[in-house]
Jmol script that loads the backbone (N, CA, C; Angstrom):
load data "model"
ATOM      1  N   UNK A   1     102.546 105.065 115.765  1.00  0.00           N
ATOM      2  CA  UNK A   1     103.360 103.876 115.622  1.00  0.00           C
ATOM      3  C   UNK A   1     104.429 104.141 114.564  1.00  0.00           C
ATOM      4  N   UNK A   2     105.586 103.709 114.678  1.00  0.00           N
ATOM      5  CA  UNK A   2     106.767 103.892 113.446  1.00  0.00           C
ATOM      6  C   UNK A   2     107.036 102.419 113.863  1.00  0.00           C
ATOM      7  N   UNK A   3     107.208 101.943 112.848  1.00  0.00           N
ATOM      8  CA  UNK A   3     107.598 101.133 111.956  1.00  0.00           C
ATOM      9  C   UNK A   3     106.665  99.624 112.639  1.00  0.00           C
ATOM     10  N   UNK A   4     107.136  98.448 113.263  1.00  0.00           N
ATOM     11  CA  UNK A   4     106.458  97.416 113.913  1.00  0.00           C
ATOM     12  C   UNK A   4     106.432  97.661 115.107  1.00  0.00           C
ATOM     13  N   UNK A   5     107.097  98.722 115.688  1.00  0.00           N
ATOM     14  CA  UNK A   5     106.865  98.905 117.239  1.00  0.00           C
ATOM     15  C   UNK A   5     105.863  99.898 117.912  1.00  0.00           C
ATOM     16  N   UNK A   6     105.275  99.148 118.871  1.00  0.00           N
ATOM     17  CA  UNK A   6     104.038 100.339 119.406  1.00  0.00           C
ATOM     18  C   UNK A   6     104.569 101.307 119.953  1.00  0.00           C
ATOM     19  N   UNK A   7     103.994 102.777 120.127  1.00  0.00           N
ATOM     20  CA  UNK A   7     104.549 103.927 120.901  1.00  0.00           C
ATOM     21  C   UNK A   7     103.121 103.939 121.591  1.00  0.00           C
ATOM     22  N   UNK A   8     103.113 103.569 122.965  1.00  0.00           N
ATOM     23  CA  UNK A   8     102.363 103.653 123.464  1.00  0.00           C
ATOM     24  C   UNK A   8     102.598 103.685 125.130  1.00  0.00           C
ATOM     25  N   UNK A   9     104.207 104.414 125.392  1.00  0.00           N
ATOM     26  CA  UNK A   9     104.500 104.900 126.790  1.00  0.00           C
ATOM     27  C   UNK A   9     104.182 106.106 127.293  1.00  0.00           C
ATOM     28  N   UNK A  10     103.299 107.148 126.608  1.00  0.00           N
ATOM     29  CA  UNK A  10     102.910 108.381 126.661  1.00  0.00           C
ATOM     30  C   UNK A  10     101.366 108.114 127.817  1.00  0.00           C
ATOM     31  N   UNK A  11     100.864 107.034 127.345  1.00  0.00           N
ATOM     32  CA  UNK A  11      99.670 106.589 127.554  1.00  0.00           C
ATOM     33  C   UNK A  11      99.448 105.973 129.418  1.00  0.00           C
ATOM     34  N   UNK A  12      97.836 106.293 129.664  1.00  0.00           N
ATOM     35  CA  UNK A  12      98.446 106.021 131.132  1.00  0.00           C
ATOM     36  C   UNK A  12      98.894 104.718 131.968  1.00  0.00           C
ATOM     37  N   UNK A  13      99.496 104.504 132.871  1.00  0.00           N
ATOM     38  CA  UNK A  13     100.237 102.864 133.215  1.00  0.00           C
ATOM     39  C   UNK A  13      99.042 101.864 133.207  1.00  0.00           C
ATOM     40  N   UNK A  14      97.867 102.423 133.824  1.00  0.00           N
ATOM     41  CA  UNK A  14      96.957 101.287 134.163  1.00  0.00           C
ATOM     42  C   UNK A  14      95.970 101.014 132.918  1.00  0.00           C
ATOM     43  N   UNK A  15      96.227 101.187 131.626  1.00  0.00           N
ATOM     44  CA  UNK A  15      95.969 100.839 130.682  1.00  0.00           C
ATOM     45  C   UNK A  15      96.534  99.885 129.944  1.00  0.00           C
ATOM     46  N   UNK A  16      95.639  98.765 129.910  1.00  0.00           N
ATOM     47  CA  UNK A  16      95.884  97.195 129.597  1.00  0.00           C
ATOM     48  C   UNK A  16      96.983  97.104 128.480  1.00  0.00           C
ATOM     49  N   UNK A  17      98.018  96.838 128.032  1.00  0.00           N
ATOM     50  CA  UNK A  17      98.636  96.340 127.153  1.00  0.00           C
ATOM     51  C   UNK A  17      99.655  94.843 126.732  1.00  0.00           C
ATOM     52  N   UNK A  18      99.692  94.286 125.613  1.00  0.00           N
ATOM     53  CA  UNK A  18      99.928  93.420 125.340  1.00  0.00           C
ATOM     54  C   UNK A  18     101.824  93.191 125.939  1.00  0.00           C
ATOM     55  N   UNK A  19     102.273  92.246 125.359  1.00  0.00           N
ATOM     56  CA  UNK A  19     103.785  92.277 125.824  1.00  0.00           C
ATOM     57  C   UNK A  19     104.488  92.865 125.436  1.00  0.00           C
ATOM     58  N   UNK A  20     104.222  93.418 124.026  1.00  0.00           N
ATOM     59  CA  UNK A  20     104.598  94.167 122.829  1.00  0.00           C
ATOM     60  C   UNK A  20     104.077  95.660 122.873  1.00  0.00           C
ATOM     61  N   UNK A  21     103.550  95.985 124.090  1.00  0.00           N
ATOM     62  CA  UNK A  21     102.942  97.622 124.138  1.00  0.00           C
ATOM     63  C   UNK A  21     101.803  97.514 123.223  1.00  0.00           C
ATOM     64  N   UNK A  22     101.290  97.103 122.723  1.00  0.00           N
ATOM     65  CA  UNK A  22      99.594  97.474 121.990  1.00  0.00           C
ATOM     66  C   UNK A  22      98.817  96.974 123.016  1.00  0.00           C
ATOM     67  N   UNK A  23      97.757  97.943 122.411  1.00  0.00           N
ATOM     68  CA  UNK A  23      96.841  98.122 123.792  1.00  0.00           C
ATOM     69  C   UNK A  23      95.765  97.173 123.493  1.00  0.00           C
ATOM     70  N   UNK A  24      95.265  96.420 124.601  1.00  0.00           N
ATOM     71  CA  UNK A  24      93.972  95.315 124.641  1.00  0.00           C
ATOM     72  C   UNK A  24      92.877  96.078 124.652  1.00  0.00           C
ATOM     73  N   UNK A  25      92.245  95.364 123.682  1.00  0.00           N
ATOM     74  CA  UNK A  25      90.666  96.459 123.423  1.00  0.00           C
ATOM     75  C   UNK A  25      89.637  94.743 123.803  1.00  0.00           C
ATOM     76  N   UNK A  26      87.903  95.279 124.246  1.00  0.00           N
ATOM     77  CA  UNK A  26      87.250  94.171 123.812  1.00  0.00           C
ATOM     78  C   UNK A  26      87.650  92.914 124.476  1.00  0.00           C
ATOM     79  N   UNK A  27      87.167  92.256 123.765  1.00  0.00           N
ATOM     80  CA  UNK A  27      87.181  90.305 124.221  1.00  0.00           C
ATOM     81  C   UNK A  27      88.781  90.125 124.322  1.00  0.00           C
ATOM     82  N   UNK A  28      89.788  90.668 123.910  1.00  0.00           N
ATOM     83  CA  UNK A  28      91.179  90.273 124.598  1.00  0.00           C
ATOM     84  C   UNK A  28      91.311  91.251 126.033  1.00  0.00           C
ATOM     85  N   UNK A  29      91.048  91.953 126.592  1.00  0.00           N
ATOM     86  CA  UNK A  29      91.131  92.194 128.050  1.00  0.00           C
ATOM     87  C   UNK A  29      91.129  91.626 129.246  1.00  0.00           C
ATOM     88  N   UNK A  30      91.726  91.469 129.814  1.00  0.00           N
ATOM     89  CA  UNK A  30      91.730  90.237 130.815  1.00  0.00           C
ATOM     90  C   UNK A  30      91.097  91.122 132.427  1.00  0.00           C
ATOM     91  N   UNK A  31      90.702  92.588 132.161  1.00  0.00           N
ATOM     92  CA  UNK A  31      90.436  93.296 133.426  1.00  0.00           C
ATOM     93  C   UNK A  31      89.345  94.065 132.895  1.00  0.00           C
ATOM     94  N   UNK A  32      87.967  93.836 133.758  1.00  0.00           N
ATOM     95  CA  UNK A  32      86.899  94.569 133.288  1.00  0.00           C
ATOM     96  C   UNK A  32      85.959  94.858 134.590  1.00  0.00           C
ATOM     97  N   UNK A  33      85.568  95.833 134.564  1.00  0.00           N
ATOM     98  CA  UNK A  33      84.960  96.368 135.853  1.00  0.00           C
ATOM     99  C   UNK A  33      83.590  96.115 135.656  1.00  0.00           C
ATOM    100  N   UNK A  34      83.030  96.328 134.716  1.00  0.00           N
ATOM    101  CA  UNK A  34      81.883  96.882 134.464  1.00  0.00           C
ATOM    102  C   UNK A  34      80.732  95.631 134.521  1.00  0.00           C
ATOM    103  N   UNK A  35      79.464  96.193 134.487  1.00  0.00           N
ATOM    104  CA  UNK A  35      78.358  95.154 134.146  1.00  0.00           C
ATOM    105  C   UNK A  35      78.094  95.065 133.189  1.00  0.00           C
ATOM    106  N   UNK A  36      78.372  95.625 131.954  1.00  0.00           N
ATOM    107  CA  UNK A  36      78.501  95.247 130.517  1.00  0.00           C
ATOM    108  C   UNK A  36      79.283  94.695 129.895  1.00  0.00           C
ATOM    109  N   UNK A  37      79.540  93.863 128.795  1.00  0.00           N
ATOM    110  CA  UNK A  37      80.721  93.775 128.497  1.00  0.00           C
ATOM    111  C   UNK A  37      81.246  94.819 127.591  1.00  0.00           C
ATOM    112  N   UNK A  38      82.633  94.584 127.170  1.00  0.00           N
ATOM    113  CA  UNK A  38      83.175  95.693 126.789  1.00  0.00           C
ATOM    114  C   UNK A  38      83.006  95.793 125.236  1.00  0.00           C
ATOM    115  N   UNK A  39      82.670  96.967 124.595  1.00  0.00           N
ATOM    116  CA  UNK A  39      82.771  97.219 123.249  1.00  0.00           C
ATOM    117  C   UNK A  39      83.667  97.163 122.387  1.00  0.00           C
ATOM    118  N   UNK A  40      83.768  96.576 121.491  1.00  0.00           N
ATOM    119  CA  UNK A  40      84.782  95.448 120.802  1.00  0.00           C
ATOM    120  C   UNK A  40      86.608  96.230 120.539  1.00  0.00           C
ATOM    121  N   UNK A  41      86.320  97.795 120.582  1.00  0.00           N
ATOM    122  CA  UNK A  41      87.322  98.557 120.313  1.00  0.00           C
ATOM    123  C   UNK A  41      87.304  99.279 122.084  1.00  0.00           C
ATOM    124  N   UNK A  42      87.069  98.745 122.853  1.00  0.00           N
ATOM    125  CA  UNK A  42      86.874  99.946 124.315  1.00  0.00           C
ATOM    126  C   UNK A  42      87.904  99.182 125.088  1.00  0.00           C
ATOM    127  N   UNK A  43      88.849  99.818 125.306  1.00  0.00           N
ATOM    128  CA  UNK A  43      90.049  99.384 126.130  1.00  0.00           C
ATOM    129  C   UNK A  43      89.302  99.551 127.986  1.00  0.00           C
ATOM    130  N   UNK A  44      90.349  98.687 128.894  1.00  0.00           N
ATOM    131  CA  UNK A  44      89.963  98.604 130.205  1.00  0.00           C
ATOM    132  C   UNK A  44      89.175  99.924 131.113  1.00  0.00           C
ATOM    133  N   UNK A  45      89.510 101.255 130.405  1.00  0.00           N
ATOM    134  CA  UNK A  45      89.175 102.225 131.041  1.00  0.00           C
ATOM    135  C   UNK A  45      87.769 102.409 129.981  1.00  0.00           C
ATOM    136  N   UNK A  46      86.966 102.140 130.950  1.00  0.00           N
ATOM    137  CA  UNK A  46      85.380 102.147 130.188  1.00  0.00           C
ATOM    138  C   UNK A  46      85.589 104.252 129.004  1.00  0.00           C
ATOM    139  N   UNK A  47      84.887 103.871 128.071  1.00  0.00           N
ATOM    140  CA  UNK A  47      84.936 104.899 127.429  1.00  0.00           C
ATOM    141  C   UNK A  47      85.985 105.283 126.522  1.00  0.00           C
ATOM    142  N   UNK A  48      87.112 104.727 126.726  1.00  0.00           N
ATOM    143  CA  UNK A  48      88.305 105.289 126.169  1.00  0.00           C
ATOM    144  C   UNK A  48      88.258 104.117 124.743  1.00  0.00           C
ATOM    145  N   UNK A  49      88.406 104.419 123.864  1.00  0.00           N
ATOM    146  CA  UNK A  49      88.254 103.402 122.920  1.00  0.00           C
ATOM    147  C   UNK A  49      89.719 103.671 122.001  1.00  0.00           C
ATOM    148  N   UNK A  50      90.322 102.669 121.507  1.00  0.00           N
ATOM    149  CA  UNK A  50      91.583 102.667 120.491  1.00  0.00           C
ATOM    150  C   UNK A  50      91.181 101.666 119.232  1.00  0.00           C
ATOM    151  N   UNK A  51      92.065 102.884 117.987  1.00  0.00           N
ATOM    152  CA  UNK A  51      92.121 102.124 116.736  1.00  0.00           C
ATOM    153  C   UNK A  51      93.019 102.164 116.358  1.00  0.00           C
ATOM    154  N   UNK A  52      93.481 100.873 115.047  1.00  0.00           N
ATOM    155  CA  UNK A  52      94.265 101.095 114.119  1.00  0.00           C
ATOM    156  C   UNK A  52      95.716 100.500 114.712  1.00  0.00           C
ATOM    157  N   UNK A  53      96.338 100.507 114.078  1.00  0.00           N
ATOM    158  CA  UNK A  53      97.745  99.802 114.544  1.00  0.00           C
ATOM    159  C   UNK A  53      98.380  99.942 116.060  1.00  0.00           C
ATOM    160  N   UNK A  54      97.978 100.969 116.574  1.00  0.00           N
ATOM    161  CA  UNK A  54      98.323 100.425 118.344  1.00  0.00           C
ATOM    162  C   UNK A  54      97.464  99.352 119.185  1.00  0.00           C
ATOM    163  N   UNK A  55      96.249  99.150 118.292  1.00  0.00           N
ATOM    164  CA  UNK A  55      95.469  98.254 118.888  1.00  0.00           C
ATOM    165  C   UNK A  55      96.274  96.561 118.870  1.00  0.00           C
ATOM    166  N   UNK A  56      95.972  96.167 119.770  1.00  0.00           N
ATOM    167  CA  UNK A  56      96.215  94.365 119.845  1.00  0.00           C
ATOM    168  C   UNK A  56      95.663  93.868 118.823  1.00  0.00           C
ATOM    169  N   UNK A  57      96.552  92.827 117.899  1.00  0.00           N
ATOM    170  CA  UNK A  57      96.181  92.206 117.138  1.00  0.00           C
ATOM    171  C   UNK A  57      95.596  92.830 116.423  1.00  0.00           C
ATOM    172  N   UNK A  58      95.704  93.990 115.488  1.00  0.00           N
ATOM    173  CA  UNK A  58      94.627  94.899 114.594  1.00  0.00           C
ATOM    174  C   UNK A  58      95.832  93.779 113.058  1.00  0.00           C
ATOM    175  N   UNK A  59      94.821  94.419 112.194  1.00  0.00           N
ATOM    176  CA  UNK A  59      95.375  94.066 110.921  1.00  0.00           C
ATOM    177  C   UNK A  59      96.536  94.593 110.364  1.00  0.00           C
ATOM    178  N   UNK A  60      96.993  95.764 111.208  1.00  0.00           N
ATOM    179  CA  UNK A  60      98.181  96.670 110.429  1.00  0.00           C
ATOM    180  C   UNK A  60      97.980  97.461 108.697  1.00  0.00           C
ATOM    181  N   UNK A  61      96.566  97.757 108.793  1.00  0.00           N
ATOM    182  CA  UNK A  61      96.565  98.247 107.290  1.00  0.00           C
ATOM    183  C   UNK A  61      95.705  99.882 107.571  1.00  0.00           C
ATOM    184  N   UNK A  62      96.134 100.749 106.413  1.00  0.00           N
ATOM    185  CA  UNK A  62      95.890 102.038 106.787  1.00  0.00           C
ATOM    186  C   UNK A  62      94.055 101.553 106.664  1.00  0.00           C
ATOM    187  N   UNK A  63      93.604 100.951 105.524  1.00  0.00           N
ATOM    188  CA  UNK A  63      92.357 101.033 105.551  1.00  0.00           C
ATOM    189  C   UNK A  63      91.358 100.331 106.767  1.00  0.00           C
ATOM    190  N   UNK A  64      92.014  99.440 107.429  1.00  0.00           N
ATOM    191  CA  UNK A  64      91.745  98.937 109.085  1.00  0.00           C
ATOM    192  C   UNK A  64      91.816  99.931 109.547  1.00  0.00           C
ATOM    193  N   UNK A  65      92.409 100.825 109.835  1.00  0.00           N
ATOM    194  CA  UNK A  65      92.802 101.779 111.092  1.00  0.00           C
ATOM    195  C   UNK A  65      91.111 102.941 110.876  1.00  0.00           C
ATOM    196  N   UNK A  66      91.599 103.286 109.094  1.00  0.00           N
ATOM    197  CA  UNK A  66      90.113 104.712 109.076  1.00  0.00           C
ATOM    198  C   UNK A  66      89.109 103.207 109.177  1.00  0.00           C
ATOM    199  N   UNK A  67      88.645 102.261 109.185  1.00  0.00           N
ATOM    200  CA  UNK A  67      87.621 101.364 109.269  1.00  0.00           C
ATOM    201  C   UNK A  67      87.428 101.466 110.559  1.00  0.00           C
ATOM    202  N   UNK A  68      88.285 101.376 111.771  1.00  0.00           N
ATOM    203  CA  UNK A  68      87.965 100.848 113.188  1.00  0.00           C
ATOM    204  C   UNK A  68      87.939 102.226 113.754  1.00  0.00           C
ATOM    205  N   UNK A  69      88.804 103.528 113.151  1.00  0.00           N
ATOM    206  CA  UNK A  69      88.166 104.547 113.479  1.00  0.00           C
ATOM    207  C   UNK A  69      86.683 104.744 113.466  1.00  0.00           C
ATOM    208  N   UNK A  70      85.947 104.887 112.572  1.00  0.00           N
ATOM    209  CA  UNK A  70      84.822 104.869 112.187  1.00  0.00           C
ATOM    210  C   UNK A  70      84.148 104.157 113.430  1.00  0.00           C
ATOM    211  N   UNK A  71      84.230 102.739 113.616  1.00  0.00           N
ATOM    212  CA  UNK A  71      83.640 102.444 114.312  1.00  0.00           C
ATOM    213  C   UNK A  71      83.700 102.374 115.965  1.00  0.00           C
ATOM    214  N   UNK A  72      85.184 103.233 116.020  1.00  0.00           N
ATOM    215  CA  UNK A  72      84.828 103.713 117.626  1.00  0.00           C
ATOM    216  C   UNK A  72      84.272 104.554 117.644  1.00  0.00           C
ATOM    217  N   UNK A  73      83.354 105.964 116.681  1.00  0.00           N
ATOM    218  CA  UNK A  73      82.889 106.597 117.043  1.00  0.00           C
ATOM    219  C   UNK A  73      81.246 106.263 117.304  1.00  0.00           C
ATOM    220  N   UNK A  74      80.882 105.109 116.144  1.00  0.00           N
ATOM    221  CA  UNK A  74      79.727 104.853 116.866  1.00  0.00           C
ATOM    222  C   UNK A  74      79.914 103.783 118.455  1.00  0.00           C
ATOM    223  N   UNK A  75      80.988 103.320 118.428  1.00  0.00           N
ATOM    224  CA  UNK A  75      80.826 102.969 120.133  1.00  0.00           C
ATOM    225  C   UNK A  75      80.933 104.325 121.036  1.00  0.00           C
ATOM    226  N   UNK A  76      81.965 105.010 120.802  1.00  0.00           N
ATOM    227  CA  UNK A  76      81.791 106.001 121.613  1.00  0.00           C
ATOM    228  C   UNK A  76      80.131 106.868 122.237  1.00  0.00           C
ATOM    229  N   UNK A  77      79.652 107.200 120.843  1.00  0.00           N
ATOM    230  CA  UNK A  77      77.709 107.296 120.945  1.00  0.00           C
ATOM    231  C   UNK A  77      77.145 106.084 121.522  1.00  0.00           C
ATOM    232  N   UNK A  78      77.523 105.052 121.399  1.00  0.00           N
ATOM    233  CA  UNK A  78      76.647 104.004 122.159  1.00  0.00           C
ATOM    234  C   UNK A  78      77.307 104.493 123.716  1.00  0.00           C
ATOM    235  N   UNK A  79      78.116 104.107 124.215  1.00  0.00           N
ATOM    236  CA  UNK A  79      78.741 104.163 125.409  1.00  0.00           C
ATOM    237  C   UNK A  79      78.073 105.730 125.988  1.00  0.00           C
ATOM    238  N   UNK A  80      77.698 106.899 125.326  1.00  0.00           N
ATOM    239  CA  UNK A  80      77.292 107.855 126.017  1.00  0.00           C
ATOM    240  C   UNK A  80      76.165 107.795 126.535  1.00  0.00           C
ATOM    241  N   UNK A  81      75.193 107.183 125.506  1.00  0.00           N
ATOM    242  CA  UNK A  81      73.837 106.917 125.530  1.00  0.00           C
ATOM    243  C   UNK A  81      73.828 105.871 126.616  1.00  0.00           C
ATOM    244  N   UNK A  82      74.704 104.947 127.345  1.00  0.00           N
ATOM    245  CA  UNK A  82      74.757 103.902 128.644  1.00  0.00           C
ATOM    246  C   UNK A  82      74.587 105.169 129.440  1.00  0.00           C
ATOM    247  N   UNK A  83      75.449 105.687 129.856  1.00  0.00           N
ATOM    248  CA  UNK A  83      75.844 107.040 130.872  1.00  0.00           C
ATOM    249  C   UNK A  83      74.459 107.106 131.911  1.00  0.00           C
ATOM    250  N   UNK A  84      74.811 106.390 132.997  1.00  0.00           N
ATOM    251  CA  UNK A  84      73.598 106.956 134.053  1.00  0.00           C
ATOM    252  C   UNK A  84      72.762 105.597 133.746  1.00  0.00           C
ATOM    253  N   UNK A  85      72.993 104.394 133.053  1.00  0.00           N
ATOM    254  CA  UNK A  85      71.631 103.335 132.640  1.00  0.00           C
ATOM    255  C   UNK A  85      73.156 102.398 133.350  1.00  0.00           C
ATOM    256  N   UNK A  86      73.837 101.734 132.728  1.00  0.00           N
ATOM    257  CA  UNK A  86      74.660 100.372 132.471  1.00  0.00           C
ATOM    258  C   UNK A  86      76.348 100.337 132.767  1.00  0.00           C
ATOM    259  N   UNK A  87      76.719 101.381 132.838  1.00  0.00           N
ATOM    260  CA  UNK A  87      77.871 102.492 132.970  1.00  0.00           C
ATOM    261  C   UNK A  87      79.095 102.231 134.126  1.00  0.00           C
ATOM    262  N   UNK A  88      78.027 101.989 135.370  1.00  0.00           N
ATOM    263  CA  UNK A  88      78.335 101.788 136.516  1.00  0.00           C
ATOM    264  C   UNK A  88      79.501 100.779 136.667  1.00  0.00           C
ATOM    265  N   UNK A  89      80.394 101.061 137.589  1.00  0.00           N
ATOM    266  CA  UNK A  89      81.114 100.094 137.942  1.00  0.00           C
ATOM    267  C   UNK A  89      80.651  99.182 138.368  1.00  0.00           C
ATOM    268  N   UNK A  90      80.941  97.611 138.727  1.00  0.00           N
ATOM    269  CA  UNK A  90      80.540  96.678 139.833  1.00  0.00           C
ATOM    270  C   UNK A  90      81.275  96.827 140.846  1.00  0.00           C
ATOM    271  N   UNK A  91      80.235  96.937 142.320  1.00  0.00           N
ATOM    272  CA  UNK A  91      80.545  97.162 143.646  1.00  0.00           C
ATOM    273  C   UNK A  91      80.814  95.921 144.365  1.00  0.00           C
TER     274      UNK A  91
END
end "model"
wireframe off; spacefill off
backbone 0.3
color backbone group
């Protein structure tokens, strides 16, 4: 990110974003496949998780960003440990 604007056109199209290019993680997603709900930092593509100032509505502070880092990696370990149990798309 430089300055208030998201850089987030690198990223792929069918990945949820706000009007403003930050990406919807969690309970702001409006598209969810799955039979779980989504993990509070796990954007529409199950697994893929975002932190820190490209996220929707994040706080904009460096110590938010290493904070929500941190905690996509324990979602990321939770989400592996689903793999083959909860994972599944809905058919």
């Amino acid at each position: 990110m430089i300055g208030a604007k998201a850089n987030t056109n690198w990223l792929p199209d069918g990945l949820q974003r706000d009007q403003n290019g930050y990406v919807c993680t969690g309970r702001d997603l409006e598209f969810w496949q799955q039979r779980r709900p989504p993990f509070l930092l796990e954007t529409n593509f199950p697994g893929l998780f975002c932190a820190g100032d490209v996220r929707h509505d994040s706080i904009k502070r460096v110590s938010s960003g290493v904070g929500e880092g941190s905690m996509a990696i324990a979602f990321v370990h939770q989400y592996l440990a689903l793999q083959g149990k909860d994972a599944r798309p809905i058919t």
